[in-house]
MIDOSE-1310 file (N, C-alpha, C; in nm, 2 decimals, decimal comma, always signed):
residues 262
xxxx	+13,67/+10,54/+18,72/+13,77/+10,53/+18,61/+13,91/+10,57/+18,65; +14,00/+10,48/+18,61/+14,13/+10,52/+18,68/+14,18/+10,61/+18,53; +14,19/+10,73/+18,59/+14,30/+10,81/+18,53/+14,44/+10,82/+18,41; +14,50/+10,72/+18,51/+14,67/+10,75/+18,45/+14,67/+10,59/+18,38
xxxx	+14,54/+10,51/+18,35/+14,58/+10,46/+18,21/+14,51/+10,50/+18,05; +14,46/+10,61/+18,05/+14,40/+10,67/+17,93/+14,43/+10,83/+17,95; +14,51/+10,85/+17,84/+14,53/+11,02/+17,81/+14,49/+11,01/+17,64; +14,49/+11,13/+17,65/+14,47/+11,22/+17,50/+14,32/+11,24/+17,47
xxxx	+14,27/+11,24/+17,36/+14,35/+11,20/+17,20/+14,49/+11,28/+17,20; +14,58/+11,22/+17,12/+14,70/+11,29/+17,12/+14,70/+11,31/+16,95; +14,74/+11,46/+16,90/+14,76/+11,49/+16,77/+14,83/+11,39/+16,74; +14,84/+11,31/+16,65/+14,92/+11,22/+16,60/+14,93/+11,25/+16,41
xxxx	+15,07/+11,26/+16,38/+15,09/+11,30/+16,23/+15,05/+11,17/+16,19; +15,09/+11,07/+16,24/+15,11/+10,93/+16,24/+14,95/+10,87/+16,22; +14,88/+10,87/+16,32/+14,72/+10,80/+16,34/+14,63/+10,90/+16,36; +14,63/+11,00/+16,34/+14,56/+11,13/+16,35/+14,53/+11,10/+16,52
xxxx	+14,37/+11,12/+16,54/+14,37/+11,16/+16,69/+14,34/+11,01/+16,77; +14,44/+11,01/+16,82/+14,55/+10,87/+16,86/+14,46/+10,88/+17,06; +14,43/+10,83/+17,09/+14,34/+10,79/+17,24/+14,48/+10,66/+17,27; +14,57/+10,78/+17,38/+14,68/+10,68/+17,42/+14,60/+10,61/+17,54
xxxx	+14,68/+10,42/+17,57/+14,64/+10,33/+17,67/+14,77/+10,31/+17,71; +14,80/+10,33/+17,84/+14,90/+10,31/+17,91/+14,90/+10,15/+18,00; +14,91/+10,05/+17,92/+14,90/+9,89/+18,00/+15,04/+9,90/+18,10; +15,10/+9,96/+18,12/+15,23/+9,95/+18,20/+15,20/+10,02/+18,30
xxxx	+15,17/+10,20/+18,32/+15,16/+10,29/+18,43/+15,28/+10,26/+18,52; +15,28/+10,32/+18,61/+15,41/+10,31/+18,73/+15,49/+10,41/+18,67; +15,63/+10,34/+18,69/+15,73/+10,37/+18,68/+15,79/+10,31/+18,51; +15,86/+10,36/+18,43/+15,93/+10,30/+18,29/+15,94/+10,21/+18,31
xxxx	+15,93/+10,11/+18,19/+15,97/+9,96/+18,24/+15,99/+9,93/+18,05; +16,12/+9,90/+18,04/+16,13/+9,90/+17,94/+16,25/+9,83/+17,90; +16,27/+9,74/+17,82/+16,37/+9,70/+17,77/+16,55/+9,73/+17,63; +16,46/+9,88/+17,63/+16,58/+9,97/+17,60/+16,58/+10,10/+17,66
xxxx	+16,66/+10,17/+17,65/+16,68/+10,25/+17,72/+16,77/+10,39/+17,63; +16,66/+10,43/+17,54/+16,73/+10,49/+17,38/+16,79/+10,65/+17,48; +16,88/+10,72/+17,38/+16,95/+10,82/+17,42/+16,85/+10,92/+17,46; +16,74/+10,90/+17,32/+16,67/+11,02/+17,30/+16,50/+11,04/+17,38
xxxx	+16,51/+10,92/+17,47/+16,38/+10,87/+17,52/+16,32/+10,97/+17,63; +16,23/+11,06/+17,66/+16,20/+11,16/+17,75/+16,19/+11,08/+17,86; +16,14/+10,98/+17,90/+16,08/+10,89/+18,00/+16,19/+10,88/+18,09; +16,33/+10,92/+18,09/+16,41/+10,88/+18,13/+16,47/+10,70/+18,17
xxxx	+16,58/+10,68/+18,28/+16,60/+10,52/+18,26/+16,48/+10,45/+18,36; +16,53/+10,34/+18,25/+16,40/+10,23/+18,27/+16,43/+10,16/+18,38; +16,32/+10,07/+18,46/+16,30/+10,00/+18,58/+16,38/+9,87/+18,45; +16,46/+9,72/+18,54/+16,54/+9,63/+18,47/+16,36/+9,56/+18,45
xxxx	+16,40/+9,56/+18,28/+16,31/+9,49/+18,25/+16,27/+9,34/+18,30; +16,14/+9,33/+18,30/+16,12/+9,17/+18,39/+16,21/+9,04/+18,28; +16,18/+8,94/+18,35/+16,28/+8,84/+18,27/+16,16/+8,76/+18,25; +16,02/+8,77/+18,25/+15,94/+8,71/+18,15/+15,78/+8,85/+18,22
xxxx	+15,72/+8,81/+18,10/+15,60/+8,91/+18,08/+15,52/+8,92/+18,22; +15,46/+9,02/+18,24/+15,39/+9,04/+18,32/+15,25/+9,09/+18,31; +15,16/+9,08/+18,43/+15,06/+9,18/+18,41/+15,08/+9,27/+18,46; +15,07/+9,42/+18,43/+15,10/+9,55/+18,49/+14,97/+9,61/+18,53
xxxx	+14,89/+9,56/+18,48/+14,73/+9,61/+18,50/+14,65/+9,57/+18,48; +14,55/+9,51/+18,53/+14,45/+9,40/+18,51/+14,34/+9,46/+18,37; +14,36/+9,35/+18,30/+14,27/+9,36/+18,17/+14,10/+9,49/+18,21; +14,07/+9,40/+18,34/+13,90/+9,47/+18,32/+13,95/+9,65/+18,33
xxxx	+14,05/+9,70/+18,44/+14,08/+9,86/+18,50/+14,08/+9,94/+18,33; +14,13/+9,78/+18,26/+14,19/+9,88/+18,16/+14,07/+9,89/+18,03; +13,99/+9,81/+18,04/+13,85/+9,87/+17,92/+13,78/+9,92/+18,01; +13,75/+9,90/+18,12/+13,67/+10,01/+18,20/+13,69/+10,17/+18,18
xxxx	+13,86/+10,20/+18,21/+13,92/+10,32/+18,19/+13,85/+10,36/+18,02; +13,89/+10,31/+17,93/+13,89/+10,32/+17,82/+13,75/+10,35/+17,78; +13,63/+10,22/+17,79/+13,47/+10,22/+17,80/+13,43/+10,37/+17,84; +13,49/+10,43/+17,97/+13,49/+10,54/+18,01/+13,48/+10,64/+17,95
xxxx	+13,61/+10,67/+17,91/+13,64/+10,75/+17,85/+13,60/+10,79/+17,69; +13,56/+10,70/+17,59/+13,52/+10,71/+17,44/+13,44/+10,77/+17,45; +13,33/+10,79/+17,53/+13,22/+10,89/+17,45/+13,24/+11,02/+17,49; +13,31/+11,04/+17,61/+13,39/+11,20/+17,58/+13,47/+11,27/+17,50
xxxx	+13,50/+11,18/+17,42/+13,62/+11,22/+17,30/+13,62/+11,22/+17,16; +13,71/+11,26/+17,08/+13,67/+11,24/+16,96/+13,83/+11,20/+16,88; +13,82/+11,04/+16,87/+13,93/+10,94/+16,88/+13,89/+10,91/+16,77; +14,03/+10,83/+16,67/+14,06/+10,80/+16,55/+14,11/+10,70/+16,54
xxxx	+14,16/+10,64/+16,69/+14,25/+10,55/+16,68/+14,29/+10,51/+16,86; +14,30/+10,41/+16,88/+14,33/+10,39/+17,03/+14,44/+10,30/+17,01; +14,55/+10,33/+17,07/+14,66/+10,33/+17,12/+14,74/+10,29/+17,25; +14,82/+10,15/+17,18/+14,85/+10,14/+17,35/+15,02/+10,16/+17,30
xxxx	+15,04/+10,24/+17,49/+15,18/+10,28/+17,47/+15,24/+10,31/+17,58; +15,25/+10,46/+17,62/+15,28/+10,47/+17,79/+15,38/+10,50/+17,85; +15,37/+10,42/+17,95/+15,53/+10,41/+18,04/+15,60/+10,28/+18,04; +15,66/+10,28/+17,87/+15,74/+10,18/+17,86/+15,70/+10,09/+17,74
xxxx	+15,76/+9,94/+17,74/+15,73/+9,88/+17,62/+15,60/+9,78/+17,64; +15,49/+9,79/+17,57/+15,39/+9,77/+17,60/+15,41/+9,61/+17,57; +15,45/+9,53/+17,53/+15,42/+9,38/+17,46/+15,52/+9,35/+17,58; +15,58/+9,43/+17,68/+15,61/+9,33/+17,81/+15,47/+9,28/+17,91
xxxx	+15,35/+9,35/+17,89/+15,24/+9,33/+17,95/+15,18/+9,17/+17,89; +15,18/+9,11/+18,02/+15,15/+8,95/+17,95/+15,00/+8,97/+17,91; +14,92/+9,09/+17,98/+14,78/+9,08/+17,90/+14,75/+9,13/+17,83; +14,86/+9,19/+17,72/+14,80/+9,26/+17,60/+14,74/+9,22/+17,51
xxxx	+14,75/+9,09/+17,47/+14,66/+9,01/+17,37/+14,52/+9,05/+17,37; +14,48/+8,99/+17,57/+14,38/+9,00/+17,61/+14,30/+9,12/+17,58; +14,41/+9,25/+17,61/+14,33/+9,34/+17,61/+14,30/+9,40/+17,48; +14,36/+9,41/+17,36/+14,36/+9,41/+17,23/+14,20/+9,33/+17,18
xxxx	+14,23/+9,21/+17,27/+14,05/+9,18/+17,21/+13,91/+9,22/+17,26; +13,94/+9,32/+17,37/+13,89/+9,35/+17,44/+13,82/+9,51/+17,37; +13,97/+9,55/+17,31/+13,95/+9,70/+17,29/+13,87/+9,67/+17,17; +13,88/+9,57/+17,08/+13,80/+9,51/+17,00/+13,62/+9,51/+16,97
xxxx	+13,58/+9,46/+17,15/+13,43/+9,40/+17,13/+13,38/+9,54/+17,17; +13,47/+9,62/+17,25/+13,43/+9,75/+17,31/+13,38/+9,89/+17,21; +13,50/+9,85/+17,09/+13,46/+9,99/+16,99/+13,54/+9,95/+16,85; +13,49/+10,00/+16,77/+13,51/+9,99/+16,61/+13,64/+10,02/+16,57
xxxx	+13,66/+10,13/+16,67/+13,85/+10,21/+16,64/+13,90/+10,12/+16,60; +14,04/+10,14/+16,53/+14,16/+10,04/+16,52/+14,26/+10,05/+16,62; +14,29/+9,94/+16,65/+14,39/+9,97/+16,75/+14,57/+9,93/+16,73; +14,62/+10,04/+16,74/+14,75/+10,07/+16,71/+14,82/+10,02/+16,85
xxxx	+14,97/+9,93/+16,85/+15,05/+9,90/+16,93/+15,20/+9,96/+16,84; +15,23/+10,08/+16,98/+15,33/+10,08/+16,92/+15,43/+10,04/+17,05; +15,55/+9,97/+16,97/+15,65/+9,86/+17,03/+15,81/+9,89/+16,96; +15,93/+9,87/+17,07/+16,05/+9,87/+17,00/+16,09/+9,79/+16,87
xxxx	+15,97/+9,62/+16,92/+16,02/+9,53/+16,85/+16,09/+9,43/+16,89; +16,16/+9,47/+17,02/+16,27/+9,33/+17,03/+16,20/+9,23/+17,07; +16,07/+9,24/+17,14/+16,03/+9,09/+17,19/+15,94/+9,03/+17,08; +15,97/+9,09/+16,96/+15,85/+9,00/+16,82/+15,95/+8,86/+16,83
xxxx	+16,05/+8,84/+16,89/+16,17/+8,74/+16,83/+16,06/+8,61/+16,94; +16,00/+8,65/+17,00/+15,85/+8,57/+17,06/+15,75/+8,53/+17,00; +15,70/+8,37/+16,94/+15,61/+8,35/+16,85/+15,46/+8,40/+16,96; +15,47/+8,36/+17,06/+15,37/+8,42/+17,16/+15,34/+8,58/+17,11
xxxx	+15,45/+8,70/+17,15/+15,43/+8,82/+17,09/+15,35/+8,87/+16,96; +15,44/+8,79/+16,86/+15,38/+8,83/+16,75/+15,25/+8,79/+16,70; +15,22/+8,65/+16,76/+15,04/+8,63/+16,74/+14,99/+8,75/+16,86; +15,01/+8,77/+16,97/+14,90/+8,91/+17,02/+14,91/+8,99/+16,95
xxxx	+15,05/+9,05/+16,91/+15,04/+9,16/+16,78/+14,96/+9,17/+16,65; +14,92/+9,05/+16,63/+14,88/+9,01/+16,49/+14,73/+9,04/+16,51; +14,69/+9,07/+16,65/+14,52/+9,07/+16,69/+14,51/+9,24/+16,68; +14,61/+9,29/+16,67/+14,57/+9,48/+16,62/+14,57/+9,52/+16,49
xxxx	+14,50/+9,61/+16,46/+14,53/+9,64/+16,34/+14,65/+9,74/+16,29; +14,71/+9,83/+16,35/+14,82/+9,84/+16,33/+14,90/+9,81/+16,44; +15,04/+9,83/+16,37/+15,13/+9,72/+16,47/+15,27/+9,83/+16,41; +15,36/+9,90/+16,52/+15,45/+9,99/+16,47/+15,55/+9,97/+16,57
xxxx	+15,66/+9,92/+16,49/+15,83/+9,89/+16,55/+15,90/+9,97/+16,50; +16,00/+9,99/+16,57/+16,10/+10,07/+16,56/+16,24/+10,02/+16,56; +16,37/+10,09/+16,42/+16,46/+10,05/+16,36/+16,57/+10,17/+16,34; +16,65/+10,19/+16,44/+16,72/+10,34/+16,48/+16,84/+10,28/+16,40
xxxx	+16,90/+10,17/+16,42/+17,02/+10,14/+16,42/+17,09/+10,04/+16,28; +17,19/+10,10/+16,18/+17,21/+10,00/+16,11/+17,29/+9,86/+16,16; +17,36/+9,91/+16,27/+17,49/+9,77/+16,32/+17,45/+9,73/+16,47; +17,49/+9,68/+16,51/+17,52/+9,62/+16,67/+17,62/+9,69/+16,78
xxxx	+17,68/+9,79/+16,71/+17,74/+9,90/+16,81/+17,61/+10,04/+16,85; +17,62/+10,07/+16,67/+17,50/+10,18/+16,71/+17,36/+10,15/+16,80; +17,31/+10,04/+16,77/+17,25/+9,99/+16,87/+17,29/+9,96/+17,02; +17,35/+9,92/+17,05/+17,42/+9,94/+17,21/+17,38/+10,12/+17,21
xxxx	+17,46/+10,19/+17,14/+17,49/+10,34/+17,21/+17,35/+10,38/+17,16; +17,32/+10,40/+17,06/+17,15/+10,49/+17,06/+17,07/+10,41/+17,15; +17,05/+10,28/+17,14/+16,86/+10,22/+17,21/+16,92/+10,16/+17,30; +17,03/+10,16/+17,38/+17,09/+10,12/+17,48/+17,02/+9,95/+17,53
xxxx	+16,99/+9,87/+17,43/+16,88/+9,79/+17,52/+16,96/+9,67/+17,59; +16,89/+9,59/+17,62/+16,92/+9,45/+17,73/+16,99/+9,42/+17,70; +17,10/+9,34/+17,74/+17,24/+9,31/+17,70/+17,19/+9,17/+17,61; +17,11/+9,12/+17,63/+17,02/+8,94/+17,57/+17,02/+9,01/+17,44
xxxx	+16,96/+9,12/+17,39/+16,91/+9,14/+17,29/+17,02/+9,15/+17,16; +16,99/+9,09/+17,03/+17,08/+9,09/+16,95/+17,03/+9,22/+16,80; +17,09/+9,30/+16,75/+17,00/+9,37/+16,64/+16,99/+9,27/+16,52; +17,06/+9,20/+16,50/+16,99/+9,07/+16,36/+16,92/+9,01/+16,39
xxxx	+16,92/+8,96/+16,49/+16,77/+8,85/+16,60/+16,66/+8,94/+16,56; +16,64/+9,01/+16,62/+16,56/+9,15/+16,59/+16,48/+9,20/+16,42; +16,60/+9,23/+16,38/+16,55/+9,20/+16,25/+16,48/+9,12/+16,16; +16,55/+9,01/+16,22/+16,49/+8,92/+16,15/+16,32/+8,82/+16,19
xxxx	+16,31/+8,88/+16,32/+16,20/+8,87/+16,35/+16,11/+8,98/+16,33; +16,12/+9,09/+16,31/+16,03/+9,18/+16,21/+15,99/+9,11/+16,05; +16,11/+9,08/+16,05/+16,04/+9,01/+15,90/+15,96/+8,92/+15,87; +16,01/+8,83/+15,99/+15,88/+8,72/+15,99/+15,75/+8,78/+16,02
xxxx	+15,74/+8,86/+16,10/+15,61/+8,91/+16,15/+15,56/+8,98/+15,97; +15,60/+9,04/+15,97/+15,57/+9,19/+15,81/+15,49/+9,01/+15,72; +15,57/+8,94/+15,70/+15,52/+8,87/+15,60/+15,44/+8,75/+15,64; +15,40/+8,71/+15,80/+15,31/+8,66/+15,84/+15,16/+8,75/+15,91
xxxx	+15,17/+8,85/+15,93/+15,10/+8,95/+15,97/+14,98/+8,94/+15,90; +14,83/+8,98/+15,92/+14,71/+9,03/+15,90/+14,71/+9,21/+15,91; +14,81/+9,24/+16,03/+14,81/+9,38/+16,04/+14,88/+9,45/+15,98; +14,84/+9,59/+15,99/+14,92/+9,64/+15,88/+15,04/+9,72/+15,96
xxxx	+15,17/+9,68/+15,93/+15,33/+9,68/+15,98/+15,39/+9,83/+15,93; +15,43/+9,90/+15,98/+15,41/+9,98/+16,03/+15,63/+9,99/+16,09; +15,71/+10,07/+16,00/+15,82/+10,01/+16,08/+15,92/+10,19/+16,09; +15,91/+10,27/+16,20/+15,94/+10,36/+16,23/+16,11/+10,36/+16,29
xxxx	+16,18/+10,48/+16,20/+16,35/+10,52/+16,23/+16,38/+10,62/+16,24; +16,38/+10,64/+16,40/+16,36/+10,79/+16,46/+16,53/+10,84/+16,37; +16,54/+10,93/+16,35/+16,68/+10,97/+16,30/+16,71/+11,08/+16,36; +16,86/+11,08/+16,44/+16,95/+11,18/+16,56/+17,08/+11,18/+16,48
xxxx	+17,16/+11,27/+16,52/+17,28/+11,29/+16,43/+17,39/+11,17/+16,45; +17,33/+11,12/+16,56/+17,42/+11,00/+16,58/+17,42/+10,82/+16,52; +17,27/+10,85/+16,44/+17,23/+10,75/+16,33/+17,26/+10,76/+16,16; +17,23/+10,94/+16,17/+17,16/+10,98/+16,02/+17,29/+10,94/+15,92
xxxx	+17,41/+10,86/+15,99/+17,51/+10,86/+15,90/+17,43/+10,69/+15,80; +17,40/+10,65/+15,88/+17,37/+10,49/+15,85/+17,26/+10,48/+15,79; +17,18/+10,61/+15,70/+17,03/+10,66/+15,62/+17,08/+10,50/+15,54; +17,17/+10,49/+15,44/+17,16/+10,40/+15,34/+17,14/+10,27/+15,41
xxxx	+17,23/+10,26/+15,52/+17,20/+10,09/+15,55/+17,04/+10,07/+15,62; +17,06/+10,19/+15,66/+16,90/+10,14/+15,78/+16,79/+10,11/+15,63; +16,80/+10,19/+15,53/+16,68/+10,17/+15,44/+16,73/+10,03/+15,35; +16,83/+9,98/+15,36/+16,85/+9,87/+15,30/+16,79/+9,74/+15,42
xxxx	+16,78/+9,78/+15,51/+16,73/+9,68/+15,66/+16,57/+9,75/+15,63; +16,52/+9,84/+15,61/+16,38/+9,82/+15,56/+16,31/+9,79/+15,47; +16,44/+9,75/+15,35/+16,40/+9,68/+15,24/+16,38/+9,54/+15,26; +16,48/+9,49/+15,35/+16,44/+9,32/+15,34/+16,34/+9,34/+15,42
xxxx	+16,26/+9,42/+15,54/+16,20/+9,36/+15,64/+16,05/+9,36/+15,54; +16,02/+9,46/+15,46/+15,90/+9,48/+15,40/+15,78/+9,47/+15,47; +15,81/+9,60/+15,52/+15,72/+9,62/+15,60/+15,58/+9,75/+15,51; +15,49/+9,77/+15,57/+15,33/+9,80/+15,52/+15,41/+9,96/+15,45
xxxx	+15,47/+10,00/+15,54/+15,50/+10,14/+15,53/+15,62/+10,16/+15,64; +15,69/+10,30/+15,62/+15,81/+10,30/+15,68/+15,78/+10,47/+15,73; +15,81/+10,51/+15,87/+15,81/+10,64/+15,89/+15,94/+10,70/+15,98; +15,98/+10,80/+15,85/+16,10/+10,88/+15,94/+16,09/+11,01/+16,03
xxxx	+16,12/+10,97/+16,13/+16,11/+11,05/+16,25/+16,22/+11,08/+16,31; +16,22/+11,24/+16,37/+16,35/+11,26/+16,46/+16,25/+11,33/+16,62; +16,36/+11,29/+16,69/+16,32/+11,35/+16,84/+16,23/+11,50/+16,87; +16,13/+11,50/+16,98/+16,05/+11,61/+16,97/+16,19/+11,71/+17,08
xxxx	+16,16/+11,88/+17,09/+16,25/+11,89/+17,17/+16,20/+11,86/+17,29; +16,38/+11,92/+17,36/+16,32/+11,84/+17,54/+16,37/+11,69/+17,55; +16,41/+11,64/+17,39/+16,45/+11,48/+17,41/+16,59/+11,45/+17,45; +16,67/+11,52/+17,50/+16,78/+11,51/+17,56/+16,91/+11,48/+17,41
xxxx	+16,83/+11,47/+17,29/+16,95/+11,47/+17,18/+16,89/+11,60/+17,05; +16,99/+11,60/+17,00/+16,94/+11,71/+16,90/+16,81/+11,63/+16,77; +16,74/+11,71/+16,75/+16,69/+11,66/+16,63/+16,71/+11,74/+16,51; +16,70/+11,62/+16,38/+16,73/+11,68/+16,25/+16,63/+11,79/+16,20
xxxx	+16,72/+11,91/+16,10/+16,67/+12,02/+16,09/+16,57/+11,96/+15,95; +16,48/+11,99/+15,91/+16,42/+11,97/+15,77/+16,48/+11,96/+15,63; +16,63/+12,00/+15,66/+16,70/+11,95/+15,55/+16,79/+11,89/+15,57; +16,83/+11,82/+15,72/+16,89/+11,69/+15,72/+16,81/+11,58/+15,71
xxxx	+16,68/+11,62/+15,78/+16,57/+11,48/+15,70/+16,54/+11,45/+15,56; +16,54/+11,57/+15,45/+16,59/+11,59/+15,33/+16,67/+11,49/+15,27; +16,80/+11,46/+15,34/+16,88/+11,41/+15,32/+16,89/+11,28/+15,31; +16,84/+11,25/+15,46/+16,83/+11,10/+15,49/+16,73/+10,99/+15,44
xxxx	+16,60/+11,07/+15,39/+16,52/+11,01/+15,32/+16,54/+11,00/+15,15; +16,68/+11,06/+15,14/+16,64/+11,02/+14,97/+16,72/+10,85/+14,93; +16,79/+10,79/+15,03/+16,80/+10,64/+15,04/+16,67/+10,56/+15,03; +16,54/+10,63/+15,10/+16,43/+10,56/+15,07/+16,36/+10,57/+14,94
xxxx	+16,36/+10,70/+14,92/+16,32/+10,76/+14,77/+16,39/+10,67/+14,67; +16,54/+10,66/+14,63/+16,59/+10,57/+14,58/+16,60/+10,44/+14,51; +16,51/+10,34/+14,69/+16,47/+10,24/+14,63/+16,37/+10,23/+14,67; +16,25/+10,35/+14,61/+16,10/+10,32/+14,64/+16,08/+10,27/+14,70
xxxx	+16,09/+10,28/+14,81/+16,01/+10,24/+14,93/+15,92/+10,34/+14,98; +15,80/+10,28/+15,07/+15,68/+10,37/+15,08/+15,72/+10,42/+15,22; +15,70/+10,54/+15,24/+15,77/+10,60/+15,37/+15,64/+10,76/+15,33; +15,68/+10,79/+15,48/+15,62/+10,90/+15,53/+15,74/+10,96/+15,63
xxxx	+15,75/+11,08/+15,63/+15,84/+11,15/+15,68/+15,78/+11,31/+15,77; +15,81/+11,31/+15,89/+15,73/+11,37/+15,99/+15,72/+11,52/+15,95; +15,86/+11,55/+15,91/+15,86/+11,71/+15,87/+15,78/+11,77/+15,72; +15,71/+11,64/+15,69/+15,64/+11,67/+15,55/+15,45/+11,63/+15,60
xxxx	+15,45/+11,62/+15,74/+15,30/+11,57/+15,74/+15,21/+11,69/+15,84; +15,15/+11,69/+15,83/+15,04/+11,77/+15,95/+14,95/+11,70/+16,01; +14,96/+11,72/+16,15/+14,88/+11,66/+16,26/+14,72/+11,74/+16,26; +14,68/+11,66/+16,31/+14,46/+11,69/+16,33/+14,52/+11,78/+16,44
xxxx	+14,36/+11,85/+16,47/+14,37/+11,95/+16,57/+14,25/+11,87/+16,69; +14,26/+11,84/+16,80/+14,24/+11,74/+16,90/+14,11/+11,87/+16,99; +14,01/+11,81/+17,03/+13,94/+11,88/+17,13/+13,96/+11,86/+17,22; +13,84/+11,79/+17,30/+13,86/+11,78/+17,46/+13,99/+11,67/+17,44
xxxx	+14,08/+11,71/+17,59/+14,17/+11,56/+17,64/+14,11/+11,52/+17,78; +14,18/+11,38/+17,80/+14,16/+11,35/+17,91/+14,35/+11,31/+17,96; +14,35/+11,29/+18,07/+14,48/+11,26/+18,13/+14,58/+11,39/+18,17; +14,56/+11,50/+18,16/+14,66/+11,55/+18,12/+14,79/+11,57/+18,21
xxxx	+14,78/+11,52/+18,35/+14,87/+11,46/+18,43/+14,93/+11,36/+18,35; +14,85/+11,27/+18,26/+15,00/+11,12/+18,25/+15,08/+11,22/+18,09; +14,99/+11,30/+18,07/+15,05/+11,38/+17,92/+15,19/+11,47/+17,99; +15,16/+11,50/+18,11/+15,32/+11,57/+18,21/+15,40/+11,45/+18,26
xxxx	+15,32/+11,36/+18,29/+15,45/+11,24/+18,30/+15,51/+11,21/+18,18; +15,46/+11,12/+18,05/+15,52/+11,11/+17,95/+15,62/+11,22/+17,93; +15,57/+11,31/+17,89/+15,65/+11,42/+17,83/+15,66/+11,47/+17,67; +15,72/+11,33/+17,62/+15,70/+11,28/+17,51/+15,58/+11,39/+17,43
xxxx	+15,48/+11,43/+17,48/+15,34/+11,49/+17,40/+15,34/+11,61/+17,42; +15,44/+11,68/+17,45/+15,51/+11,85/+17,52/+15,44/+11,92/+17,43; +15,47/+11,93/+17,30/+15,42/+12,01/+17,15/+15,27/+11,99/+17,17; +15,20/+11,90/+17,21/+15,07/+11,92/+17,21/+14,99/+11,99/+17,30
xx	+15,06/+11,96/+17,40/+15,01/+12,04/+17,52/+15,03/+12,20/+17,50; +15,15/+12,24/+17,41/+15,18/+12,37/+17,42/+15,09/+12,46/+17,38
């Protein structure tokens, strides 16, 4: 069983005890490159999908690992953006015949503007993108992504997905002081995408930007309050308490899962 593609369960506020899948491994490979990302900068994303790790390593690893654990949810994620993996579909139906769990992809989002993408997306049961930015500057400086990528293109292909989807959408906006001015417009860009649920999140520390204190999240959430929209907000939820892990090398690579480890 290879190792460094299955860590956790990870406490998750989000999916309770979350069994991360790393389809990428290596080195970051990612097509943004956000302020607040622990992983530090990314390898130049490929210019079309790849396989990073052959479908079988990766339900083997997995097959492996379920009956030592006590998982809620399996999760692919990693080192980097998972829907650059050309075999994610594959392996999504895989994680499928193998176990009952649901399986969560979490993704920035930019490559749903792919009808190819968003049908493999559509094969998980949840499906969670991410929405930092209300404009096309803030986007350059917060999620630094590929210069190809546009934030209305973007947008507007979450929407198509939210309202052609089977899965339940899922659309997360990490909030840093260098966003939380744009609370009103970002929740007006969550209103059109109409998505399952909306979750506000700010950076764990260690993330190289400050995160908001519980009463700036206070703040920023009452645009969603507002216009009723359904949202969950990080500093208002509590995480499960996780037994055995596995990985705990890729849980020191990530970084990202520091708080759990502690």
């Amino acid at each position: 069983m290879d190792k460094n593609i299955v860590y956790g369960p990870v406490s998750s506020w989000r999916f309770g005890r979350s069994l991360g899948i790393d389809i990428i491994c290596g080195n970051k490979v990612c097509n943004f490159n956000c302020i607040y990302c622990q992983l530090g900068q990314s390898e130049a994303a490929p210019s079309e999908r790849k396989v990073f790790v052959a479908t079988e390593k990766v339900l083997e690893a997995v097959a492996g690992t379920l009956p030592e654990v006590e998982a809620e949810a399996l999760t692919l994620s990693g080192m980097g953006e998972p829907t650059l993996a050309k075999n994610m579909g594959e392996i999504i139906d895989g994680l499928h015949e193998i176990s009952s769990l649901p399986v969560v992809v979490l993704t920035n989002g930019s490559t749903m503007t792919s009808r190819e993408v968003r049908q493999e997306l559509n094969k998980a049961d949840v499906v969670k993108a991410k929405l930092d930015a209300p404009d096309q500057e803030t986007f350059s400086k917060l999620n630094n992504p590929h210069a190809a990528l546009e934030l209305e293109a973007v947008v507007s292909a979450m929407h198509r997905f939210a309202h052609q989807t089977d899965s339940y959408f899922v659309l997360e906006i990490m909030f840093t002081p260098q966003n939380m001015a744009g609370d009103r417009e970002l929740a007006l860009w969550a209103e059109a995408i109409e998505p399952d649920e909306i979750q506000i999140n700010t950076p764990r520390r260690g993330a190289g930007v400050e995160r908001l204190t519980d009463r700036e999240l206070d703040l920023v959430v009452q645009p969603f309050e507002q216009r009723k929209l359904i949202y969950r907000a990080v500093h208002r939820e509590k995480k499960p308490p996780v037994g055995r892990k596995f990985g705990k090398e890729k849980f020191k690579r990530l970084q990202r899962f520091s708080d759990e480890l502690e």
